[in-house]
C-alpha positions as CSV (number, residue, x, y, z in Angstrom):
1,X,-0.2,-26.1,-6.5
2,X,-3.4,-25.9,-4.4
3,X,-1.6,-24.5,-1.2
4,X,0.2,-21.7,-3.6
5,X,-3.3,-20.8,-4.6
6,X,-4.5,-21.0,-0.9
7,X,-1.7,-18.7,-0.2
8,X,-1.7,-16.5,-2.7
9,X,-5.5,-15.4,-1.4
10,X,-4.3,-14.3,1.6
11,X,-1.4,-12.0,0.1
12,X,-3.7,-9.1,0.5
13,X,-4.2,-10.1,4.0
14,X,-0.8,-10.1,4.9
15,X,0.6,-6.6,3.2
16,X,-2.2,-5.3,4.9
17,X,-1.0,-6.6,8.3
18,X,2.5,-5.6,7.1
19,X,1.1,-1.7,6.4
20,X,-0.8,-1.4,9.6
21,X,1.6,-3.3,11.7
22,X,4.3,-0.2,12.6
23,X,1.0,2.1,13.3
24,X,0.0,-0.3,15.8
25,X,3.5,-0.4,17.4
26,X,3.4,3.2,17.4
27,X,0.3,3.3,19.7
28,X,1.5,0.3,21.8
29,X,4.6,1.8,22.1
30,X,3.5,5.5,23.4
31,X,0.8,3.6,25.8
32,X,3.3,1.4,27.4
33,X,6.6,2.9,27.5
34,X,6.0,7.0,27.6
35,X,2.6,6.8,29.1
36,X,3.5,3.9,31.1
37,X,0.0,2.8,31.7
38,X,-2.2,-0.6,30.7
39,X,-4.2,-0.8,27.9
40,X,-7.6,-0.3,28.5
41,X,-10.6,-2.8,27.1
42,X,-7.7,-4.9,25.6
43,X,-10.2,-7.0,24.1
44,X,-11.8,-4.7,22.3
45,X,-8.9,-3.0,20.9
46,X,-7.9,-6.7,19.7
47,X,-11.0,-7.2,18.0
48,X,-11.4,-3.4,16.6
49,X,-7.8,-4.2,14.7
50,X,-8.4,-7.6,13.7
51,X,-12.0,-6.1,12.0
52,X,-10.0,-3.2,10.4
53,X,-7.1,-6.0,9.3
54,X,-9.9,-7.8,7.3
55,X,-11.6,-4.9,6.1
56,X,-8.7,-3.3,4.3
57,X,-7.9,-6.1,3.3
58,X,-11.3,-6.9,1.3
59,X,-11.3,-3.3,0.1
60,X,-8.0,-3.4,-1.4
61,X,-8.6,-6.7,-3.1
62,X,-11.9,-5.4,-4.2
63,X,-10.0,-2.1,-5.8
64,X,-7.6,-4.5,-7.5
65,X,-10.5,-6.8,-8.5
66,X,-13.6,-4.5,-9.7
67,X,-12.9,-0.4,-9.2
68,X,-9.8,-0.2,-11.0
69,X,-10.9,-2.2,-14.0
70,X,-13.8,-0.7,-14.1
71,X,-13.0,2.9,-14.3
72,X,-10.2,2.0,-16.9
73,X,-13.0,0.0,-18.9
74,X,-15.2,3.1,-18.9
75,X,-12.7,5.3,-19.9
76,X,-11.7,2.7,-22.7
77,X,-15.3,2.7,-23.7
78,X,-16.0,6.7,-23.9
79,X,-12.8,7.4,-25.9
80,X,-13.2,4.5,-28.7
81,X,-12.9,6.3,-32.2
82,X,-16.3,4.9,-33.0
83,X,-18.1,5.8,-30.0
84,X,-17.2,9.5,-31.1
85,X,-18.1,9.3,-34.1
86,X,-14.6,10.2,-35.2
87,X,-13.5,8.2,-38.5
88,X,-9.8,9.1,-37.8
89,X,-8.4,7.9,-34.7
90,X,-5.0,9.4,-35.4
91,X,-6.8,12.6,-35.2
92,X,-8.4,11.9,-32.2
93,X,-6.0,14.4,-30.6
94,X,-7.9,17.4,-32.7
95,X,-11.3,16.5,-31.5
96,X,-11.5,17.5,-27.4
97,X,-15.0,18.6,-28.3
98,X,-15.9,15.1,-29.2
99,X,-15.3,14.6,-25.4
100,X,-18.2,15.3,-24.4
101,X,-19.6,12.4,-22.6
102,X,-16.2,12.2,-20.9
103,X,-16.7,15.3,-19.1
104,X,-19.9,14.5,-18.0
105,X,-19.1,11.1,-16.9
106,X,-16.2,12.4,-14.9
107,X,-19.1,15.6,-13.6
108,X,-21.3,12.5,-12.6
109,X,-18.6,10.1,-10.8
110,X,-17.1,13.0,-9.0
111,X,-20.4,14.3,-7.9
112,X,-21.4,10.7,-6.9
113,X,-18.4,9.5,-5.1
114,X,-18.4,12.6,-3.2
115,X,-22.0,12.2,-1.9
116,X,-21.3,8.6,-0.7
117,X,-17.6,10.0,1.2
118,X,-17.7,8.8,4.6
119,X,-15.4,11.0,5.6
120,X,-17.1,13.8,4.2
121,X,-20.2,12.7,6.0
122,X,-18.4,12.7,9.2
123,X,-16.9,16.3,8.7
124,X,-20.4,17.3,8.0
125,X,-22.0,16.2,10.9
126,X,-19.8,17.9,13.1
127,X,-19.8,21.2,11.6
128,X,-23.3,21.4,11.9
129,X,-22.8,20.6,15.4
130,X,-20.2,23.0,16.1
131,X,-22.6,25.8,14.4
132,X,-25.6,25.1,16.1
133,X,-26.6,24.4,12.6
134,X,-26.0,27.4,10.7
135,X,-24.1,24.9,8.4
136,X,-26.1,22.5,6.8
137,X,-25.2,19.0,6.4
138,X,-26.7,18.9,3.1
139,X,-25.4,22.0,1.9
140,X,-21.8,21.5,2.5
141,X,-21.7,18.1,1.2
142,X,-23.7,19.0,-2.0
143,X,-21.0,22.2,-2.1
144,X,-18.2,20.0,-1.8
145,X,-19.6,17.6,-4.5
146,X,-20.2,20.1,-6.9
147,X,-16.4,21.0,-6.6
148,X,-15.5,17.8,-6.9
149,X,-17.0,17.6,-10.0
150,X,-16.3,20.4,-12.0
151,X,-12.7,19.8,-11.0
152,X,-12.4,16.3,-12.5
153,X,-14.6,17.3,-15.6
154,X,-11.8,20.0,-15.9
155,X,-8.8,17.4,-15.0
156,X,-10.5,15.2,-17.8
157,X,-10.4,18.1,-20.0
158,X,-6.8,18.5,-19.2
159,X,-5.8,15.0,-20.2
160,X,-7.3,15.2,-23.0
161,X,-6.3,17.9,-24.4
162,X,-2.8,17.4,-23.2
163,X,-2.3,21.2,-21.2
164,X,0.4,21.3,-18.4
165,X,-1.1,20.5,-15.1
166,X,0.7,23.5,-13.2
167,X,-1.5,26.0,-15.0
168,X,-4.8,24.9,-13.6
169,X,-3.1,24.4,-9.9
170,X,-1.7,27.6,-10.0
171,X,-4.5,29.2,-11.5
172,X,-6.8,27.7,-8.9
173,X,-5.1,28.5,-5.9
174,X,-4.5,32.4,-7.0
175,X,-8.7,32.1,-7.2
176,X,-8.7,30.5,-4.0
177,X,-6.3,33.0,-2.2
178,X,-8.7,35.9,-3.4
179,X,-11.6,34.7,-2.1
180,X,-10.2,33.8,1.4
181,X,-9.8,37.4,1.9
182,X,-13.6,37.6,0.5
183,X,-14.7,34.6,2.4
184,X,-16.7,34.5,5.9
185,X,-13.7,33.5,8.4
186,X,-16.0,31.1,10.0
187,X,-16.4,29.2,6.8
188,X,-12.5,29.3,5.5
189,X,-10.5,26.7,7.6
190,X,-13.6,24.3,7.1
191,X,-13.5,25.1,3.2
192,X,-9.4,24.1,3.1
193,X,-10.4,20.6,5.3
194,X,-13.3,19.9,2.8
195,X,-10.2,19.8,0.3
196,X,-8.9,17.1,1.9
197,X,-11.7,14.9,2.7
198,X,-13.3,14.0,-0.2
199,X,-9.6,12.3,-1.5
200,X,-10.3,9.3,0.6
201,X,-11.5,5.6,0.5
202,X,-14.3,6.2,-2.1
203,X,-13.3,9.2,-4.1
204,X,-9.9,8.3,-5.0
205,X,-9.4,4.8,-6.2
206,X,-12.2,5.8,-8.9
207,X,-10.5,9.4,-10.0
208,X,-7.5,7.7,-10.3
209,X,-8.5,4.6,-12.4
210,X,-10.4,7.3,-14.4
211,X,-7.7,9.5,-15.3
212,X,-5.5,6.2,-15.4
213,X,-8.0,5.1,-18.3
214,X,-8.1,8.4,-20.2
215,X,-3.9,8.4,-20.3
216,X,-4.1,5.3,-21.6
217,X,-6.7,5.4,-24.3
218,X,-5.6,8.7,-25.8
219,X,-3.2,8.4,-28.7
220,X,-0.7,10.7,-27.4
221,X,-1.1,10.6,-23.9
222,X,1.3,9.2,-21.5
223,X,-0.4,7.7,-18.4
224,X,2.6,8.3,-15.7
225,X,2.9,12.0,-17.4
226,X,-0.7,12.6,-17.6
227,X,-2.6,9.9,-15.7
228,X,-2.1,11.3,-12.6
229,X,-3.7,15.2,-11.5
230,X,-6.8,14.2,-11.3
231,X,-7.2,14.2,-7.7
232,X,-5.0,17.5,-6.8
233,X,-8.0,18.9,-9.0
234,X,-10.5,17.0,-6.6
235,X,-8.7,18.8,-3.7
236,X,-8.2,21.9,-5.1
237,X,-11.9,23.0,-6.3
238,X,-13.9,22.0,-3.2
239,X,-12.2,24.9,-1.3
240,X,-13.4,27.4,-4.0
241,X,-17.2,25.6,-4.2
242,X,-17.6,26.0,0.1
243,X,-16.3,29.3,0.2
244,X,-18.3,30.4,-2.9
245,X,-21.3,28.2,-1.3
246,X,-20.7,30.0,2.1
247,X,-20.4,34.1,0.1
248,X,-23.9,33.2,-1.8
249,X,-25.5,32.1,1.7
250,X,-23.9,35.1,3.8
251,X,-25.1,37.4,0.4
252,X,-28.5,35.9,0.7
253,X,-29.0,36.0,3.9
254,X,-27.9,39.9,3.9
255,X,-30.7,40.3,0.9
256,X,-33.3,38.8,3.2
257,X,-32.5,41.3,6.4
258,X,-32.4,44.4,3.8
259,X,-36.0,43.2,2.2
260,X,-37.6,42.5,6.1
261,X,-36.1,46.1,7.2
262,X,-37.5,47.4,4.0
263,X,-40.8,45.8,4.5
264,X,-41.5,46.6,8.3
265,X,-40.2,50.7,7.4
266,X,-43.2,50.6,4.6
C-alpha cells in the first residue's frame, strides 16, 4: 500500500515526461540526423529539461490541487441563492442582475491574472524594444488586461444568462475587423499576438475553473455546453482593447501637435 502511494505521487511526474518526451525527440532528431551536428553545452540542455520536467510537473499538480478548486469554490460561493439574496433558487435563472459580484469578480481575476502573465510580460518587453519605446510596457500590458477583463465579465454574463456563444464571437470579430482598417498598422499585428498571450500558464487554468464553476452552479446550465468560452472571450477582446489603446494614444498624440502648432502661431 505504501509503495502504491509512493507511486501514485510521481504520476504527475511521469505524464509530464510522457507529454514532453516526443518534443524532445523532435529537437534531438532535427540536431542529429538533418543537421547532422553535436549538441552543444549537452549538460546544460540535460539540466534545462530535467528543471522544466519538474516544474510542469509541480504546476500541473498544483492546478489539480489548489487553482481548479478554488475557482470552482468561488464560483460556488458567488452564485449561492442566499448570497444573492434570492429566496427562490429555481428562479435563479430570472435574476442575471443579481450577478453582480460575479461580473466583477471575473473583471478583477481577469485583470489580475493578466498583469501577472509571463508571457505577456515577455511580449512587452520586446515591443518596447523594437519601438525604441514608443510602446510602453505598462501601457500595453494594462491595455491587454483591461480586455481581458471586460471579456470574461461578458463571458460570465453569457453563462449566466444562457445566450449562444457564436453571437459574441462573431459580433466581436466584425468590431475587430473595423477597427483594423482604423487601426495604426504598427500597432495591429502586435494587437492580434496580445490575443494570444494572455491564454497561457496563468490566465487560463483560472478562466477555465471559473467558467467551469459558474456552469455548474447555475440551475440550468450545462458545464460541457456552457463551461467552456470563456477564454475565446479572453482572446478575443484584448485585440480590440490594444488597438483602441493604440487609436486614443495616436488621437492624443495628434491633439497635442495641433495645440503646440496653435500655441507657437499665437
Amino acid at each position: 500500500m505504501d509503495g502504491l502511494c509512493i507511486f501514485e505521487h510521481f504520476l504527475p511526474l511521469c505524464g509530464t515526461f510522457a507529454d514532453v518526451l516526443p518534443i524532445v525527440a523532435i529537437l534531438i532528431g532535427f540536431q542529429v540526423l538533418v543537421l547532422r551536428r553535436a549538441i552543444p553545452n549537452l549538460r546544460k540542455i540535460v539540466t534545462g529539461f530535467v528543471l522544466v520536467l519538474v516544474g510542469l510537473a509541480f504546476f500541473i499538480q498544483g492546478l489539480e490541487t489548489a487553482l481548479f478548486p478554488l475557482g470552482k469554490l468561488m464560483a460556488a460561493q458567488l452564485t449561492t441563492p442566499e448570497f444573492l439574496g434570492i429566496a427562490d433558487g429555481g428562479a435563479i435563472r430570472a435574476h442575471w442582475q443579481a450577478y453582480l459580484w460575479v461580473y466583477l469578480f471575473a473583471f478583477a481575476i481577469g485583470f489580475a491574472t493578466t498583469i501577472a502573465e509571463p508571457a505577456l510580460i515577455a511580449v512587452a518587453i520586446k515591443a518596447n524594444e523594437v519601438s525604441a519605446g514608443a510602446i510602453g510596457v505598462w501601457g500595453l500590458r494594462i491595455a491587454v488586461a483591461i480586455g481581458v477583463a471586460v471579456g470574461i465579465a461578458l463571458g460570465a454574463y453569457r453563462i449566466i444568462s444562457g445566450t449562444p456563444l457564436h453571437l459574441y464571437i462573431i459580433a466581436g470579430y466584425v468590431v475587430v475587423l473595423i477597427q483594423t482598417g482604423f487601426a495604426p498598422r504598427s500597432i495591429v499585428a502586435l494587437a492580434y499576438d496580445s490575443g494570444g498571450v494572455t491564454t497561457s500558464t496563468v490566465t487560463v487554468p483560472l478562466v477555465a475553473a471559473l467558467g467551469l464553476g459558474l456552469s455548474s452552479s447555475i440551475p440550468g446550465r450545462n458545464p460541457l455546453l456552457d463551461g467552456f468560452g470563456l477564454i475565446a472571450f479572453a482572446s478575443l477582446f484584448p485585440i480590440m482593447s490594444v488597438m483602441a489603446y493604440a487609436q486614443l494614444s495616436e488621437a492624443y498624440a495628434r491633439l497635442s501637435r495641433r495645440r503646440k502648432a496653435t500655441h507657437e502661431e499665437n
